[in-house]
C-alpha positions in Angstrom: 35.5 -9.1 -16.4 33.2 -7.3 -14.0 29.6 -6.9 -15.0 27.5 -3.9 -13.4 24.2 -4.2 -12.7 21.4 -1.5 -11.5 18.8 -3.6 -9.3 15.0 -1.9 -8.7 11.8 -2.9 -7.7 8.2 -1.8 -7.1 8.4 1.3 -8.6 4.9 1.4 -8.1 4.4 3.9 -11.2 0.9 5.6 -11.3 -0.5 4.6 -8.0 -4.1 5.8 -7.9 -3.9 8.1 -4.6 -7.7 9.0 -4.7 -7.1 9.8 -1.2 -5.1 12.8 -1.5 -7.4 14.6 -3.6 -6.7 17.6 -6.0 -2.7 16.9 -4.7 -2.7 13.3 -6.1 -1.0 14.5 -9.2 1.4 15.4 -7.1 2.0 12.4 -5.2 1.8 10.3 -8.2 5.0 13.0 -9.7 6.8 11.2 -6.7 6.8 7.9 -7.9 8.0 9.6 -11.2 10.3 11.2 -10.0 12.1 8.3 -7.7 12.7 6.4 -10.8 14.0 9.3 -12.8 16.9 9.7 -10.2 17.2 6.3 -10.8 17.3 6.6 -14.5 19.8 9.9 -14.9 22.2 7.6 -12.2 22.3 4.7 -15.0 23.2 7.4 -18.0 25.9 9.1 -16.1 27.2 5.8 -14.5 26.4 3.0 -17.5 26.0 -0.2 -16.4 25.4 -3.3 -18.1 22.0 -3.8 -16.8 19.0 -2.6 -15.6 17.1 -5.6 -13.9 13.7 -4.7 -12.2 12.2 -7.1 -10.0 8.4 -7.1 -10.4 5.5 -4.6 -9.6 6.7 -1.5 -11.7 3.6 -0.5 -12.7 1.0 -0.2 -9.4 -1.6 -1.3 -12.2 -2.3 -3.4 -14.5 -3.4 -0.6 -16.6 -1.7 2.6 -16.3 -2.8 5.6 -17.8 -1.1 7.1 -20.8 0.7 9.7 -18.9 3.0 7.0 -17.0 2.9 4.9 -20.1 4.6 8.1 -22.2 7.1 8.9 -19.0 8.3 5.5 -18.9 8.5 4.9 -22.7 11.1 8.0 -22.6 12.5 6.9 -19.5 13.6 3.4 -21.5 14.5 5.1 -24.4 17.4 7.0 -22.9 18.7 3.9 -21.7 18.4 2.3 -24.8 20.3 4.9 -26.9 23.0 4.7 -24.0 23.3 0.8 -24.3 22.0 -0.3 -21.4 19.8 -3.5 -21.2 16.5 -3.4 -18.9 15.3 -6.8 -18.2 11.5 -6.9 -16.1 9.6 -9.5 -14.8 6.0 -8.4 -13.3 4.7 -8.6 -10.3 1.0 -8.4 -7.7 0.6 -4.8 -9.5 1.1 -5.9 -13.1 0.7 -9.6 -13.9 -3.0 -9.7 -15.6 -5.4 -11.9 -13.3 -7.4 -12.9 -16.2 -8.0 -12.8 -19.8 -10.1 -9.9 -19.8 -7.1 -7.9 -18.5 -5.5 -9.5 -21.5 -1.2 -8.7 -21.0 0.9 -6.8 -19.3 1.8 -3.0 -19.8 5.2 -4.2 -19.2 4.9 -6.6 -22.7 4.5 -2.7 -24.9 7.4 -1.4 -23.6 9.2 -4.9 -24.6 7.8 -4.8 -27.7 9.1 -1.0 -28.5 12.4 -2.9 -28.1 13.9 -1.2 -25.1 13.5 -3.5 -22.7 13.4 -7.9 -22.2 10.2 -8.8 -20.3 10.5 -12.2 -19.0 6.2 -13.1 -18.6 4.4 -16.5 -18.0 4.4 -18.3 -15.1 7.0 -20.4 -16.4 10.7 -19.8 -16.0 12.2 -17.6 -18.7 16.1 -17.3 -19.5 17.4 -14.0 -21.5 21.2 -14.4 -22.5 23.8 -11.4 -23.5 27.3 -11.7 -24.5 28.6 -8.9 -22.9 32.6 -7.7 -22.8 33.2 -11.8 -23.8 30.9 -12.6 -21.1 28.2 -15.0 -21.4 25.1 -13.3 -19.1 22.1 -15.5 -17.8 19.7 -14.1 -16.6 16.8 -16.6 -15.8 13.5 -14.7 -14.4 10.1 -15.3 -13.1 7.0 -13.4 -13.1 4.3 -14.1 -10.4 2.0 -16.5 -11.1 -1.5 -15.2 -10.0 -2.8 -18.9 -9.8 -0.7 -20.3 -7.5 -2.2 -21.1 -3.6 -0.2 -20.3 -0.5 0.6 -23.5 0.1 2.6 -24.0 -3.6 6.2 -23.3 -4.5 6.8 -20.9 -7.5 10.1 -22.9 -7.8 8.9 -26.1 -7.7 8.8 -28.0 -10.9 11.0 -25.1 -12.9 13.8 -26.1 -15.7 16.3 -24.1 -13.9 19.4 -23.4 -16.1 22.3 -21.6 -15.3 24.7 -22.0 -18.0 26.3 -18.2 -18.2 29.9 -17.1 -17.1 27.4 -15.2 -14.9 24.0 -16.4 -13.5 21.0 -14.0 -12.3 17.8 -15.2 -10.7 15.3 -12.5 -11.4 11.9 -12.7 -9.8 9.1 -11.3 -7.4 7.7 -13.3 -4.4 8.2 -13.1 -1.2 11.4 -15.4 0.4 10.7 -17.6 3.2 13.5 -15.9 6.2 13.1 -12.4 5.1 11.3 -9.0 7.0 7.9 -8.9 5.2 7.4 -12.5 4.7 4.3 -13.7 6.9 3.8 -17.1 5.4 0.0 -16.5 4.3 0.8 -16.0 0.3 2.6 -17.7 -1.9 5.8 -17.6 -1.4 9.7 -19.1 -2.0 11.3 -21.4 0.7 14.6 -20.7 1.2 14.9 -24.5 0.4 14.0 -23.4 -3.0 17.5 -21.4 -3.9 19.1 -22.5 -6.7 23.2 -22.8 -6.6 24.8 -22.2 -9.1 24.1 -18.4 -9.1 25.9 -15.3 -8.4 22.5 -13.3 -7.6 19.3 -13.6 -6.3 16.8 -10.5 -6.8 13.8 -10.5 -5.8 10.8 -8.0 -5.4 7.7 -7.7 -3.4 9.0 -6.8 -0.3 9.7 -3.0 0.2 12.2 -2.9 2.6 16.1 -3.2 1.0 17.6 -6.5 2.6 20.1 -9.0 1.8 21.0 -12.8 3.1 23.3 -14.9 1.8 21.2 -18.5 1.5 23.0 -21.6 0.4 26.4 -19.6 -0.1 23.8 -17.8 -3.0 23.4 -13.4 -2.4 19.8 -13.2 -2.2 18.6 -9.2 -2.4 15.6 -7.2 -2.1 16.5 -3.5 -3.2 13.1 -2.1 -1.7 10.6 -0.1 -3.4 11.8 3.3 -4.6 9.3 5.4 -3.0 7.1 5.5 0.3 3.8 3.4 -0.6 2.3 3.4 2.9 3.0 4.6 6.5 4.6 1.0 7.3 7.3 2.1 5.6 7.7 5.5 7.0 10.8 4.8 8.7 12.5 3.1 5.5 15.8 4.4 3.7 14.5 4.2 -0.5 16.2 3.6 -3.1 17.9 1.1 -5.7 20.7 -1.1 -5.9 24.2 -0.8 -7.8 26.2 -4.1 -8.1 29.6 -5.0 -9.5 29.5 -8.8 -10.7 32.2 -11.5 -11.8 32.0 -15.3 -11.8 33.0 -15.3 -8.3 30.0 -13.7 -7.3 29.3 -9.8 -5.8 32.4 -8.2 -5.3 30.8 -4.4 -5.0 27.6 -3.1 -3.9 26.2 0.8 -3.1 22.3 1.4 -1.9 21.8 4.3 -3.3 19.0 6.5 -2.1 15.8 8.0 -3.7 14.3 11.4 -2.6 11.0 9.4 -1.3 8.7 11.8 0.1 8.9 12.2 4.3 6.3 10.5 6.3 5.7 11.0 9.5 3.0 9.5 12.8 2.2 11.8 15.7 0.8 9.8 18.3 -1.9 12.1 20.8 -2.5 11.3 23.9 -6.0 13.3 25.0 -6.5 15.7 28.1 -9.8 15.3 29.6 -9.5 19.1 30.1 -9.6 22.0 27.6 -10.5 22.4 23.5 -9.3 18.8 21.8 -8.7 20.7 18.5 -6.5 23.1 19.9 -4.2 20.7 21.9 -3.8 18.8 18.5 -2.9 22.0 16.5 -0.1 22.6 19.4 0.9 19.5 19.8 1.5 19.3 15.5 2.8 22.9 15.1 6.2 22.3 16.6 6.7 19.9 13.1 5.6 22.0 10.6 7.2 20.3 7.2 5.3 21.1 3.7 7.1 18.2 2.2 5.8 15.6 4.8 2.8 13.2 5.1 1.3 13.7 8.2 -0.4 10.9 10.3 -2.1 11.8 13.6 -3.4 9.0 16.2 -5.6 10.2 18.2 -5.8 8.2 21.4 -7.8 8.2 25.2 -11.0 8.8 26.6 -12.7 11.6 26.4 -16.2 13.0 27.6 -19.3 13.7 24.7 -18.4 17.7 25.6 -15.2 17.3 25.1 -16.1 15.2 21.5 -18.0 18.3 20.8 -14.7 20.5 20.5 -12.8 18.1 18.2 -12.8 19.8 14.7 -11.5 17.0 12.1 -12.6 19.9 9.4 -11.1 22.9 11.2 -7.4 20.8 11.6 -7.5 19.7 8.0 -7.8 23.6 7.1 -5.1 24.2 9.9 -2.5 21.6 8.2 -3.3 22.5 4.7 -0.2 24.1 4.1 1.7 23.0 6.9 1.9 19.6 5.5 2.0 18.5 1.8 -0.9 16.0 3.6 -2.2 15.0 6.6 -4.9 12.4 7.7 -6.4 11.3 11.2 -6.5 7.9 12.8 -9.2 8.1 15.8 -9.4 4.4 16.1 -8.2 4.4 19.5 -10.0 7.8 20.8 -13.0 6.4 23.2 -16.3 7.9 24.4 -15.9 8.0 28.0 -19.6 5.6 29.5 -22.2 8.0 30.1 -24.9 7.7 33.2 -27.0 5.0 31.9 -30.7 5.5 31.4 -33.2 4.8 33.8 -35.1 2.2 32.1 -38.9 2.4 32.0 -41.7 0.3 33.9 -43.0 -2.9 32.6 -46.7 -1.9 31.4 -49.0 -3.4 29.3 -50.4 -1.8 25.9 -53.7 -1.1 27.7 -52.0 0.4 30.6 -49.9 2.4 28.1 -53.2 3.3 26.8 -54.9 4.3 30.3 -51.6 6.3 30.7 -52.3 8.2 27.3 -56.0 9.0 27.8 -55.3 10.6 31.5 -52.8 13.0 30.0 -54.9 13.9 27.5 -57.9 14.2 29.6 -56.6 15.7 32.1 -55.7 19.1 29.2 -58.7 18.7 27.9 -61.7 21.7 28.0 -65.1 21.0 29.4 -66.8 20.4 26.1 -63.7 17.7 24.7 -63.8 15.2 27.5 -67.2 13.5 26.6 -65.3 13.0 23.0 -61.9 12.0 24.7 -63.6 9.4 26.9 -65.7 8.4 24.0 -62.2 7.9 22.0 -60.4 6.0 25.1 -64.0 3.6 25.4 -63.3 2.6 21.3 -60.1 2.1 21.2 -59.8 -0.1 24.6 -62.5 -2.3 23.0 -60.9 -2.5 19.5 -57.6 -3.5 21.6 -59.6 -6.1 23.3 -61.4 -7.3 20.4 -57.6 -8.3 19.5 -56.5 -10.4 22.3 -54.1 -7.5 23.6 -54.3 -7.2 27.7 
């Protein structure tokens, strides 16, 4: 018997995007709509299963909008037989009690979907075709350290025709991992199992580690410009006992991101190089970044126009923002510091100028003026 199996992770569903102003509607549609592609592929294709690794929600409390999407969203796969399975993730594992449970725990609790929760090691079973399915999953655990295994300690079971780890932490070995989180050693694998899916890390990969498929499928849309070069998209699997014997990446319409980097000439209007050097990739679809980088003089600071490019890009780009991290003032002529003097001699200096504009009839009250406040300087200990 084959078993298919959709895999998906960090989704990322209602992402603030404060950022991108009155168009973060918009952008927060295109975390929507990746997972409805996603969706309509499982109703016209069916598979058994529906297993999303963590971080589906980019909050731990959405707002109703993505809550009534995704409740419809689950309800057509429902009706259609298909089995979602979730474990959550950084995004949507409560931190504390006063975040109380996770939005995933409403939609399991609707009945169209199995959310594995706790820190401890959950197993979900389905007989499917005469097929005994495992599926065993783990849900971050916000109060581990760096330095502890999620897998250490667990009652792992794997007593299916058909085993599936499901969880979200970042694997020791793969891209992404940087060893300052918590994280899984590849020591850590279970045998036993004919898949491995994880989330957390948003670019799709895949190892085979102890003769056990270990997969990331990636996140399903663009999050951040680090992942700007990154195919998107989700998973499709064809599973037996003797392990993966089909798989497809299929891609998600993530939106398009783009970095310019500018290099500054010392010479001529910055604003206008920049709106030359950006026109040539005019794409209303994209995110634009531009990196400003050189040296500059303060006159030629003057002509760079943040405000007049954002107007210029406005509809050239669906949204554009500026780095100028690595644009530098050019050192001006330094100052010519001043002569040591002393207060009084400060106050010498003052009363000449002053006397020295005064009328006939104002000196005898400027000297008179200079006289007090010398003594009252005096009178104070100041030389």
């Amino acid at each position: 018997m084959t078993l298919h199996v959709l895999l998906t992770a960090d989704d990322h569903l209602d992402p603030s995007m404060v950022q991108f102003g009155p168009k973060r509607f918009e952008r927060k549609r295109d975390f929507q709509r990746c997972f409805e592609v996603l969706v309509n592929f499982a109703v016209e294709n069916r598979p058994d299963l529906l297993l999303v690794g963590g971080d589906f929600y980019d909050t731990i409390l959405p707002g109703n909008p993505a809550r009534a999407f995704v409740t419809e969203q689950f309800k057509r796969l429902h009706e259609r037989g298909i089995k979602v399975v979730l474990v959550s993730g950084h995004h949507d594992t409560p931190k504390s009690v006063e975040q109380g449970v996770s939005p995933l725990a409403v939609h399991s609790r609707s009945g169209h979907a199995y959310f594995l929760q706790g820190p401890e090691l959950m197993n979900k079973k389905f007989v499917i075709d005469g097929t005994t399915v495992n599926i065993a999953g783990l849900s971050l655990d916000p109060s581990l350290s760096p330095e502890q295994d999620p897998m250490s300690g667990q009652k792992i079971e794997h007593e299916g025709d058909v085993n599936i780890f499901l969880t979200h932490y970042p694997i020791e070995g793969f891209h992404g991992y940087f060893g300052q989180e918590t994280h899984i050693s590849e020591s850590s694998i279970p045998n036993g199992f004919q898949l491995f899916a994880a989330g957390h890390l948003h670019k799709y990969q895949k190892r085979t580690v102890h003769g056990v498929p270990v997969i990331y499928p990636g996140s399903t849309e663009r999050c951040s410009f680090q992942e700007e070069g990154e195919q998107k998209g989700f998973v499709w699997l064809e599973l037996s006992r003797e392990g993966i014997i089909g798989e497809e990446f299929h891609r998600t319409p993530a939106r398009p991101m783009e970095t310019v980097d500018f290099q500054t000439i010392r010479e001529g209007n910055l604003t206008r190089q920049i709106q030359d050097a950006i026109n040539r990739i005019t794409d209303s679809e994209k995110i634009l970044r531009v990196r400003i980088s050189g040296n500059i003089s303060l006159d030629q600071l003057s002509t760079y126009k943040r405000s007049a490019l954002l107007d210029y890009t406005s509809d050239r780009f669906f949204y554009t923002e500026f780095d100028e991290e690595r644009l530098n003032l050019l050192t001006q002529t330094p100052l010519e510091a001043l002569s040591n003097t002393t207060p009084l001699q400060e106050l010498d200096r003052t009363f000449q100028n002053l006397l020295s504009n005064a009328k006939d009839d104002q000196k005898s009250i400027v000297n008179e003026a200079w006289k007090r406040t010398a003594a009252k300087l005096q009178d104070q200990g100041v030389a």
